[in-house]
N, C-alpha and C positions, 0 to 999 in steps of 0.2 A: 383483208376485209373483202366479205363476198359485195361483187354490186350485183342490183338485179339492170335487166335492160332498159333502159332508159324510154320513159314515153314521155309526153307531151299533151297541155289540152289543146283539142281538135281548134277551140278559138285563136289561136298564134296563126295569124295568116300571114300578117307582115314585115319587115324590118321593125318596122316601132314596137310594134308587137312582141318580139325576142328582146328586143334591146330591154322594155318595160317590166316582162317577164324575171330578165337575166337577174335585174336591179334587185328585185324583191326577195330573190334565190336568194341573193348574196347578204341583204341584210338579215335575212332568215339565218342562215346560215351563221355568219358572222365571220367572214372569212376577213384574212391580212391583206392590204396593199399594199405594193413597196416592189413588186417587180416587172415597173415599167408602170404605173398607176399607181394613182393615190385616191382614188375615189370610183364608187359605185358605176358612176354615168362611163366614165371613161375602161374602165374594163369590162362592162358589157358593151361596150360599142367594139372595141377593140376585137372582143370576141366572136362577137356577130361578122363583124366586118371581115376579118379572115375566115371563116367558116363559108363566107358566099365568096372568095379569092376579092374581093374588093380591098383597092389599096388607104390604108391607114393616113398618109399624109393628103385624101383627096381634100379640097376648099370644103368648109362649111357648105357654105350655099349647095357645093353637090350633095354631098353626105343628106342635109335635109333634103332633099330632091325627089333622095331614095327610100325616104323613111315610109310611105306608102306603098310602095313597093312590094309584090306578096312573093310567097319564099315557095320552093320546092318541096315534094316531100323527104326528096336525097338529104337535102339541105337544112329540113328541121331533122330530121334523125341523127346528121353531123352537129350540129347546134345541141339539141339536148343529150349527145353526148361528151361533150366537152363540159355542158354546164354542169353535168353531172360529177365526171371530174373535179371537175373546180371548186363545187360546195359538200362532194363528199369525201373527195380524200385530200383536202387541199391543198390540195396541186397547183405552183404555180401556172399563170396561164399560157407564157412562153415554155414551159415544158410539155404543154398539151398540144400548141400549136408548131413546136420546132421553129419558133420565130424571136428573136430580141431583136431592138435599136440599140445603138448607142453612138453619140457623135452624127447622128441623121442618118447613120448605115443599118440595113439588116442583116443578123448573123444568125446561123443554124446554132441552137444550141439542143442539148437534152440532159439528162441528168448525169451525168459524167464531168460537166461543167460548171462553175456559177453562174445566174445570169448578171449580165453584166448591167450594172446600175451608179456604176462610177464616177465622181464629180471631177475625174478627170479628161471625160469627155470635154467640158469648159477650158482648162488648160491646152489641151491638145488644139483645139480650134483657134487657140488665140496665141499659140505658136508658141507658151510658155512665156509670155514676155511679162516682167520686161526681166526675165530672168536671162535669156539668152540671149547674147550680143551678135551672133553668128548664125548660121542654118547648120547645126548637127549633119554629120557625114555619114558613122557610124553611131545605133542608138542599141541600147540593150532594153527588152519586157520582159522583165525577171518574174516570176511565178504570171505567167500569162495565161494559164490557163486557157478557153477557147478563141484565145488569138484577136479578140476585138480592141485592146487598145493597142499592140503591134500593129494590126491591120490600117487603124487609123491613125497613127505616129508615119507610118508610108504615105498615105494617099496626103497625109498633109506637108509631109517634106521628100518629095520626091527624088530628088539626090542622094538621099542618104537609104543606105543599108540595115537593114531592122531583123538583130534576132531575136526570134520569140524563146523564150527557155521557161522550160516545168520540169517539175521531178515527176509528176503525173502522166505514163508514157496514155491514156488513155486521154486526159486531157488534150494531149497534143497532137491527136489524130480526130481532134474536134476541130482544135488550132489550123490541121493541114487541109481540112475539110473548107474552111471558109477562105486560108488563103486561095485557095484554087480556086473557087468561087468568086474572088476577087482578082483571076490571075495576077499574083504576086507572087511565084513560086521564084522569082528571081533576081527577087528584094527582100523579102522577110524570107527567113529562116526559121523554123523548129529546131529545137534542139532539147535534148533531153540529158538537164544537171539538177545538181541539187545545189540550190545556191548559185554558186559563183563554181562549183567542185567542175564541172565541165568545160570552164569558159578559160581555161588557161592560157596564157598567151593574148587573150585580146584585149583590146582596148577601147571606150567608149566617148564620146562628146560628151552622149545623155544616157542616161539611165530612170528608168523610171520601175515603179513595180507597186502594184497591188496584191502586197501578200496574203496571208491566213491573219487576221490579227483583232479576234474577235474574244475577251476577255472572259475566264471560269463565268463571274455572274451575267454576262449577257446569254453565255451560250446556253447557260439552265433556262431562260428568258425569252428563248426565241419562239414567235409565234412557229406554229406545225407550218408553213409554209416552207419554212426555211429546211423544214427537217429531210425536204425531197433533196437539198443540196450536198454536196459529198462537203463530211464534215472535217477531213482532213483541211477544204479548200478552205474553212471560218476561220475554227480554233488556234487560239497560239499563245496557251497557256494563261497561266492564272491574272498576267497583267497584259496581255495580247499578243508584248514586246520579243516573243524568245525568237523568233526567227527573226525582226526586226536588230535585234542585236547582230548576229553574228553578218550579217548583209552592212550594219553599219562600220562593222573590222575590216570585214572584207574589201570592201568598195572600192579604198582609193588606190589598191593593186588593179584595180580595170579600169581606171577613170583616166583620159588623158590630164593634164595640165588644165586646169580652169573648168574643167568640167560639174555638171551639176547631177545629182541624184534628187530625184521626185518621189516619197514616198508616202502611202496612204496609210492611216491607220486608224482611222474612224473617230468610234468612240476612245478607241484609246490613246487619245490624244492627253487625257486624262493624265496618265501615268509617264509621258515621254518627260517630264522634267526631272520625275522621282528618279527613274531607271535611268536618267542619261544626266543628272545634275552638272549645269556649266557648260553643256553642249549649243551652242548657237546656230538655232536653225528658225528658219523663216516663216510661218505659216500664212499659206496663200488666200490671200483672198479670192473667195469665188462668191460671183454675183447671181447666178444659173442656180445655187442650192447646193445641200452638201457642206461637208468639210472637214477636216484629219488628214490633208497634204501638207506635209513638210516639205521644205529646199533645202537641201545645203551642198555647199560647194566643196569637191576633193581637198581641198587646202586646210579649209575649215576644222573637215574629220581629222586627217594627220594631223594637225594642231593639237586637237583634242586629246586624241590615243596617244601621243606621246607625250601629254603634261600626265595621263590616267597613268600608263607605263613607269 
């Protein structure tokens, strides 16, 4: 899609001004939210606000402080070309600005990666409980992709050693990008398997992983925002579950003794009774939003596979 270059009317003098602007693009437009925002106000602000380097978590009271405030003209040229992005080809907005949260952290992302919008940021904060009786040692982030819930599985149990593992060797020089960024180069780990096929030998407390596990009718479904995402990172066949399965055989060859595995799978939470009948597994409550995390304990699974067997 050709763009032409982006202009502006000469009336946007201020913060309020773009922000008011941004809103009306977007409803024009009709663009998705859903990464990192769920409403108009908040991702033109969010927009604005990075485009002048002004930080996202500043108090209200400042944020309104600034909204009179008048802008550059470096600054609206930045400004209306990001917004042009965003309602012409739409572009997530963290892939325009190389910025996501998640867990209160920012991480570099760009289209190489998902961004991350997980409701296991809520778990991760709240230590897993009352799932885990102990502080995890060794944790595994299986399909981690750009490294943002390994990163924050670290800063939040800092004893314990965290590898990040992808089949995605491009993913994981996103992943090594923010550890370093986080200097963590010597607590989390990259590692590049597919599955479990790399991790031979090791062993985990916890395991966690947000896979690909986004089902045939959703993926026909997805708003164009989603389509900037590498689609390897969604899709996982026709009931979401296919990589979910062989991670569920696999697991409790890496699980220590008592150990727990956290897995996401969104919408297809749907399907995890059909595909796994008689499998007991826990579904977490989360109060923050979201939900498709599963628990279940090593024991649990061997129990299972060997009544299935």
């Amino acid at each position: 899609m050709n763009i032409q270059q982006p202009s502006h009317p000469p009336e946007l003098v201020t913060v309020l001004d773009w922000i008011r602007y941004s809103i009306s693009a977007f409803y024009q437009a009709g663009v998705f939210f859903g990464h990192g925002t769920d409403n108009e106000w908040d991702e033109a602000s969010s927009l604005v606000f990075q485009a002048l380097n002004l930080p996202l978590d500043m108090p209200i009271v400042r944020q309104q402080a600034l909204y009179q405030a008048r802008v550059t003209e470096s600054e609206k040229q930045l400004m209306a070309d990001w917004l042009q992005q965003r309602v012409e080809l739409q572009k997530p907005l963290p892939y325009i600005t190389h910025q996501a949260w998640f867990a209160g952290m920012p991480f570099y992302v760009d289209e190489r990666v998902l961004i991350p919008r997980s409701p296991f940021a809520e778990l991760i904060l709240q230590h897993f409980k009352p799932y885990l009786d102990t502080e995890p040692t060794k944790i595994l982030d299986l399909c981690t992709g750009g490294g943002c819930i390994a990163i924050a599985l670290a800063t939040q149990f800092p004893e314990a050693m965290v590898d990040a593992a992808d089949i995605d060797t491009d993913a994981l020089d996103v992943a090594s990008m923010n550890i370093h960024e986080y200097q963590l180069e010597e607590q989390v780990i990259p590692l590049a398997s597919d599955l479990f096929e790399g991790l031979e030998g090791l062993q985990y407390d916890l395991i966690v992983s947000n896979p690909p596990y986004v089902d045939a009718n959703d993926m026909a479904d997805l708003p164009d925002e989603f389509h900037h995402e590498p689609e390897h990172a969604l899709a996982a066949g026709e009931d979401g579950l296919d990589l979910v399965e062989i991670m569920l055989q696999q697991a409790p060859d890496y699980m220590n003794d008592g150990a727990w595995l956290f897995v996401e799978v969104g919408n297809s939470e749907l399907h995890v009774a059909v595909r796994f009948p008689g499998l007991d597994v826990d579904w977490c409550e989360l109060s923050q939003g979201g939900s498709g995390i599963f628990a279940v304990q090593k024991e649990t699974l061997m129990k299972y596979w060997s009544n299935i067997n």
